[in-house]
C-alpha positions in Angstrom: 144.6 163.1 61.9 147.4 160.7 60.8 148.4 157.4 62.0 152.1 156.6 61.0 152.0 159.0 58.2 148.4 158.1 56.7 145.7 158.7 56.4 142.9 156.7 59.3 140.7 155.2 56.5 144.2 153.6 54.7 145.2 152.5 58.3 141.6 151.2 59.0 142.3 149.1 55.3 145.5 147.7 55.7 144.5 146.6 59.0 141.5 145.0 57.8 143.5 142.9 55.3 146.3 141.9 58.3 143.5 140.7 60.2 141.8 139.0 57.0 145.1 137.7 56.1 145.0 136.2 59.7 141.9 134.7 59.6 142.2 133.1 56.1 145.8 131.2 55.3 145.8 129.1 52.2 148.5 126.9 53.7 145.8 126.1 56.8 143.8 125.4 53.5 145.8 123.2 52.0 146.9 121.0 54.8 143.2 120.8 56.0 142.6 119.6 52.5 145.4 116.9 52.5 144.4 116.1 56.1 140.6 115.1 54.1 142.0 113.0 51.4 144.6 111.3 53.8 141.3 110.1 55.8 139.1 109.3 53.5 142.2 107.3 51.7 142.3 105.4 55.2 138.3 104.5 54.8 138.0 103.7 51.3 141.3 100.9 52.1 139.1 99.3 55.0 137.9 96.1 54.1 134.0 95.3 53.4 133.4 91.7 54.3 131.1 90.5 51.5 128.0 89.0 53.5 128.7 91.7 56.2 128.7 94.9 54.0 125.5 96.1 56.0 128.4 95.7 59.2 130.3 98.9 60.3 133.3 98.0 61.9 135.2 99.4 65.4 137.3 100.5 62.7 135.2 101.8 60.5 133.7 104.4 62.8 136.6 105.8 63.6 137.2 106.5 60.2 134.0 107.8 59.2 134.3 109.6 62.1 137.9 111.3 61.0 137.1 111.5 57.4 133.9 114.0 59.0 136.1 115.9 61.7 138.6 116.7 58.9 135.8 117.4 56.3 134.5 120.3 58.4 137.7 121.5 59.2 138.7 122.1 55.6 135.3 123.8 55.1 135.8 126.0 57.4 139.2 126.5 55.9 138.1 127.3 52.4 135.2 129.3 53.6 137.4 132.0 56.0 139.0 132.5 52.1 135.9 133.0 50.4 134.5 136.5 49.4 131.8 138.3 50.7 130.1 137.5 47.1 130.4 134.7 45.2 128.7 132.2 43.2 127.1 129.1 44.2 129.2 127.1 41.3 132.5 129.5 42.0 132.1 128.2 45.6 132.0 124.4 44.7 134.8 124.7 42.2 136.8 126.0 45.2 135.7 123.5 47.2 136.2 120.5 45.3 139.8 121.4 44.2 141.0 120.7 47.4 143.5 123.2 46.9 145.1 121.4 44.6 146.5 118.8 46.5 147.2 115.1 45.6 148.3 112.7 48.1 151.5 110.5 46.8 150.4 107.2 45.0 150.7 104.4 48.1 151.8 102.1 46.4 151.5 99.0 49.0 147.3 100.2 49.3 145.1 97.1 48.2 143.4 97.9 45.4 139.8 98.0 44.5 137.6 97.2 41.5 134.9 99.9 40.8 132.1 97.4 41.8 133.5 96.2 44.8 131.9 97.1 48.6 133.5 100.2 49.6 133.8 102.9 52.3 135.1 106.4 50.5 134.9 107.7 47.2 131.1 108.7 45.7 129.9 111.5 45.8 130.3 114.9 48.0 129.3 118.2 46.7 127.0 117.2 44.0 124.0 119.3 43.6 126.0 122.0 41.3 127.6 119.2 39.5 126.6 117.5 36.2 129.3 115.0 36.1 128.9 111.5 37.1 130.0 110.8 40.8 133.2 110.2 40.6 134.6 106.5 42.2 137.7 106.6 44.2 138.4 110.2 44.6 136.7 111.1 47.6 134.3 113.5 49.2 131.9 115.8 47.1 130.4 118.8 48.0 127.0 120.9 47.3 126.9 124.7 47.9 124.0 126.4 48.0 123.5 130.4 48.5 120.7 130.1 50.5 121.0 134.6 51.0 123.0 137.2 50.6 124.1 136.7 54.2 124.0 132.7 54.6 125.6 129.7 52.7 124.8 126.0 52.8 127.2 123.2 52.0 126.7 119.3 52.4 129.6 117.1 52.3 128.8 113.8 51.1 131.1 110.4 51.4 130.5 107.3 50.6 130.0 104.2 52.6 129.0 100.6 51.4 125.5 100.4 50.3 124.6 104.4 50.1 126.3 107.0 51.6 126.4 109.5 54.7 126.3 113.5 54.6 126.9 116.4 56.7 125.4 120.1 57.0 127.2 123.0 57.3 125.6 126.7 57.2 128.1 129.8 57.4 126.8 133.2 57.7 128.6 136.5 57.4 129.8 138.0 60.3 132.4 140.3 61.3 133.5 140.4 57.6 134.6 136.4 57.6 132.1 133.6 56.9 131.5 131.8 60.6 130.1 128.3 60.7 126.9 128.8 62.8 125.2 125.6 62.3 126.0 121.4 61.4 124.4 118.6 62.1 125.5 115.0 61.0 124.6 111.2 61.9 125.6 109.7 65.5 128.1 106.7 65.2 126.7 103.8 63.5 127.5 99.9 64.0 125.5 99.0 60.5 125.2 101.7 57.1 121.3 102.3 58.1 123.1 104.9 60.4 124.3 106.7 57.5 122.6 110.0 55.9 121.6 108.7 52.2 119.4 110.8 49.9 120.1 114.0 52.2 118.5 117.4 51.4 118.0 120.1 53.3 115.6 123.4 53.1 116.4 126.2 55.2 113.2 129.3 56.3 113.5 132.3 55.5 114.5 134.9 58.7 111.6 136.0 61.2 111.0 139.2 62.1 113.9 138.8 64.9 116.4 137.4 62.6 115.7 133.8 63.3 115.5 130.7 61.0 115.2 126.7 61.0 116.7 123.9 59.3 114.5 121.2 58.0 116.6 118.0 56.8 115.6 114.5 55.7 117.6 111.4 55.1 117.0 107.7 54.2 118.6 104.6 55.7 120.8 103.4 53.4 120.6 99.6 52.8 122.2 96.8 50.4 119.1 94.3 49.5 115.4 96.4 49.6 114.2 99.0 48.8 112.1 99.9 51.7 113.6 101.5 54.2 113.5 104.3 56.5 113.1 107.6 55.9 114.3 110.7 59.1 113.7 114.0 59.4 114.4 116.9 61.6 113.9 120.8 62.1 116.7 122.2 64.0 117.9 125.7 64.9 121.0 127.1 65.5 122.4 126.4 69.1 125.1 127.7 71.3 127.4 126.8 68.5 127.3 125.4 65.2 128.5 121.6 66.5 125.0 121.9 69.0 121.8 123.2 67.2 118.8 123.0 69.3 116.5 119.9 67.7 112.8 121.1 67.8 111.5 117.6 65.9 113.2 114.1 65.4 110.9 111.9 63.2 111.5 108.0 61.6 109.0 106.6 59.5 108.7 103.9 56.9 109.7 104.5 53.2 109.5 102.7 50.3 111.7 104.8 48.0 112.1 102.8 44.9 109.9 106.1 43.2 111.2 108.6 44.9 113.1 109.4 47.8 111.1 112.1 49.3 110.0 115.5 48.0 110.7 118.2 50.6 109.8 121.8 50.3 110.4 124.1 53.5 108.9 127.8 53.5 108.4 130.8 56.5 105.7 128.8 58.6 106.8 125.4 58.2 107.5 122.2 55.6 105.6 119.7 53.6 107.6 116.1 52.8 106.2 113.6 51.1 107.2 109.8 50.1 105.6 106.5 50.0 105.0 103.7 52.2 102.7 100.6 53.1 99.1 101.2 53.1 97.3 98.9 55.8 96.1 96.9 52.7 98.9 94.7 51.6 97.0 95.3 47.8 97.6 98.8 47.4 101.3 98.3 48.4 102.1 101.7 48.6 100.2 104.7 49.5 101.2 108.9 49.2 102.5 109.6 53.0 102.5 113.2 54.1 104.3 115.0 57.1 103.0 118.8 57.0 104.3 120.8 59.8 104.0 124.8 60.8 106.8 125.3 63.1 105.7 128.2 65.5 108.7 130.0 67.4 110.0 126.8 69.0 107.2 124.6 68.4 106.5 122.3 65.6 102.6 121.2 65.1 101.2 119.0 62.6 98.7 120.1 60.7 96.6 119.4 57.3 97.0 118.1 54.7 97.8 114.8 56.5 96.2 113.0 53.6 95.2 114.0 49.5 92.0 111.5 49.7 89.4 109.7 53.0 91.0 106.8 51.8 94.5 107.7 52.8 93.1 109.9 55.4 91.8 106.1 57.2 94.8 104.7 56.4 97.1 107.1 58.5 94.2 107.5 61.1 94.8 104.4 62.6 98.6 104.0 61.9 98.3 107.0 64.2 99.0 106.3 68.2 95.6 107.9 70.1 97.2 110.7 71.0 97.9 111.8 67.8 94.8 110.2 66.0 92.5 112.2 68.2 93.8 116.1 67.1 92.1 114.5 63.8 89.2 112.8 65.3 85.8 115.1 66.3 85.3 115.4 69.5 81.6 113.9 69.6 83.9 111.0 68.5 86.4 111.2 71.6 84.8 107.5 72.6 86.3 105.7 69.5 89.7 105.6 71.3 89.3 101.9 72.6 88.3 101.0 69.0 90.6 102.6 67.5 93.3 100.9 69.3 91.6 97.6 69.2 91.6 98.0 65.0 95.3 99.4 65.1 96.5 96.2 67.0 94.9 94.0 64.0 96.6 96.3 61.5 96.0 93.9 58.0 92.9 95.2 56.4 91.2 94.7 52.8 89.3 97.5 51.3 86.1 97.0 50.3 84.3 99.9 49.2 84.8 103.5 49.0 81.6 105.6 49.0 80.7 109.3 49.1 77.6 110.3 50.9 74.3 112.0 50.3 74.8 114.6 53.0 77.9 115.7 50.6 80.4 116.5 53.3 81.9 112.8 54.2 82.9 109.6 52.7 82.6 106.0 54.0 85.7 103.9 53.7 84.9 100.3 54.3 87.4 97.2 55.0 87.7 93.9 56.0 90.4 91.8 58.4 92.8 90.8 56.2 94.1 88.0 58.7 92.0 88.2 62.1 89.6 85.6 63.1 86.9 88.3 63.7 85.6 89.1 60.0 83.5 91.9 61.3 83.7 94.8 58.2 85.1 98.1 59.6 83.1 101.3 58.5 85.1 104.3 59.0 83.2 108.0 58.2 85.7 110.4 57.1 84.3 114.2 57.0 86.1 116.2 54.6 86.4 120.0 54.1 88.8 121.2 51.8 92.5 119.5 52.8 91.1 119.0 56.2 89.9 115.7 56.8 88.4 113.9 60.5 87.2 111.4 61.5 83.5 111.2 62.9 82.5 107.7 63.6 84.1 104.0 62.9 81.5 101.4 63.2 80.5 97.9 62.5 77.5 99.1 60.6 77.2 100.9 57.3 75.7 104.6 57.0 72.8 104.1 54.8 73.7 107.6 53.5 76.6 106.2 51.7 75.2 103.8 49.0 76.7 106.2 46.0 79.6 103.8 43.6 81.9 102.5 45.1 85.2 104.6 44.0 87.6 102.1 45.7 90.6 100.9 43.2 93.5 99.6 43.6 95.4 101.1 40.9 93.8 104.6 42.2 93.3 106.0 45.2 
């Protein structure tokens, strides 16, 4: 059979490349790209006030906000070009070319010194990239090949103070690489709304195909170096600009060593960072946020701490309803306790003691501030990475009389 004179499978292939052709135009490319670098030009001329640079202007949102709109369209651009296969670092060199534009030199912009407050410029697609971030010449760019059927890119820019980020996953479909999934920061009227120190781990497909997104961030800031740290499983939605959000989490962080080591797998993900310890001594403790997401459903589980000391330590950071799932139940009754000690929240620690029944450790403090000096005795069974709690008293167990193990330089 013959259609206009040849053969079906050449038809089928020339009209496979019309559409292609269709669907991927390097001029929409190019002008997406010079759309990008026009907006982030606008950003990085906005002024930072010196003792405001924490401050986000009217002005400045609008411009974040445009320099993000224009970012994803471009991606979305470039990635309608790309080949079915490709290479991670083949990918980012697309990418981060722009298409070879360059705006025109304005001559009557205000210009900056390297060290100077500033919104644009810094990094964008960096995780491929061994080069220093490069100041002043906009957004970067990290590409990741997460399968053979799914590809990650963050797009990074900078704002005073840090910068902000946005996810973008395309999967192949219908022959063309379709956005299905990005998520970004709301609006912010100070840079702790940005998305500094973003990463991202993705799960591998269920047995119907599906998969999560689990991302974390830190609240950039211009004078500490504790902060906040966020993070967030999501799904894909009804389309890519919507994903359905199955957890939303804020905690403390103090990221001066680190800014949070996250590692995602098939039944969940395991980030850990540090922050306070209820004893201003210690400073800093290991904090841990182990999840098992299940179909829809995210669940803490163990390891919520590496040692009973720790384990104390988050116990009563916890709210009730969470510290009970890691309390006994022939301990149910410590609830008012619990919240009484939690509301007092300084505490010393005095000793840390195994016990002769082998299976739990005594963690003692004191007030650090209250008028009540009362010493706390908390008795922390452990079994493995599983840790509970089975009785907080006033008194010591007279099982637990072994060395004291307490530190401050260990846990």
């Amino acid at each position: 059979m013959k259609f206009l004179g040849l053969p079906i499978a050449a038809a089928t292939l020339l009209l496979a490349g019309a559409a292609h052709a269709e669907i991927c135009s390097q001029q929409s490319v190019a002008r997406a790209a010079a759309l990008v670098l026009d907006a982030n030009r606008t950003l990085g001329a906005l002024p930072v006030v010196a003792d405001k640079e924490t401050d986000v202007s009217a002005a400045g949102r609008k411009a974040i906000a445009a320099v993000k709109d224009r970012l994803n369209d471009y991606t979305v651009a470039t990635m309608r070009c790309a080949p079915e296969k490709i290479a991670a670092s083949e990918l980012k060199k697309s990418i981060d070319s722009f298409a070879g534009v360059k705006l025109p030199e304005d001559h009557g912009a205000k210009k900056l010194s390297l060290d100077s407050p500033r919104y644009g410029g810094g990094p964008v697609f960096d995780k491929l990239s061994l080069d220093v971030p490069r100041d002043g010449v906009g957004p970067t760019f990290d590409t990741r090949l997460l399968s053979s059927s799914a590809i990650g890119v963050i797009a990074r820019i900078g704002i005073a103070c840090g910068d902000d980020a946005i996810l973008m996953i395309f999967e192949r479909r219908g022959g063309v690489w379709t956005e299905t999934l990005r998520t970004q920061s709301a609006p912010y009227k100070t840079v702790a709304g940005g998305w500094w120190a973003f990463d991202y781990g993705i799960s591998p497909r269920d047995k119907d195909g599906r998969w999560f997104v689990v991302t974390k961030n830190v609240a950039p800031w211009c004078s500490s170096t504790w902060s906040e740290i966020r993070y967030a499983v999501v799904r894909p939605g009804a389309d890519a600009a919507h994903p359905h959000a199955l957890l939303s989490k804020t905690d403390s962080i103090w990221w001066d060593p680190g800014l949070g080591d996250l590692k995602v797998d098939a039944r969940g993900f395991d980030l850990r960072w540090r922050a306070e310890s209820m004893d201003d001594g210690v400073h800093n403790r290991e904090w841990i946020a182990h999840y098992i997401v299940d179909d829809d459903r995210v669940h803490r589980t163990a390891p919520i701490a590496e040692n009973p000391r720790d384990f104390a330590d988050e116990w009563l950071r916890l709210d009730w309803k969470d510290a009970k799932h890691w309390t006994a139940v022939s301990a149910y009754g410590l609830k008012r306790l619990h919240d009484k000690l939690r509301k007092v929240h300084n505490f010393d620690y005095v000793a840390v003691r195994r016990c002769s029944d082998e299976n739990h450790t005594q963690v003692e403090v004191e007030p650090a501030l209250a008028e009540d000096d009362r010493h706390t005795f908390f008795q922390v069974f452990d079994s493995g990475p599983l840790y509970m709690m089975s009785g907080v008293s006033r008194s010591r167990d007279r099982r637990c009389n072994g060395t004291n193990l307490f530190s401050l330089d260990h846990p």
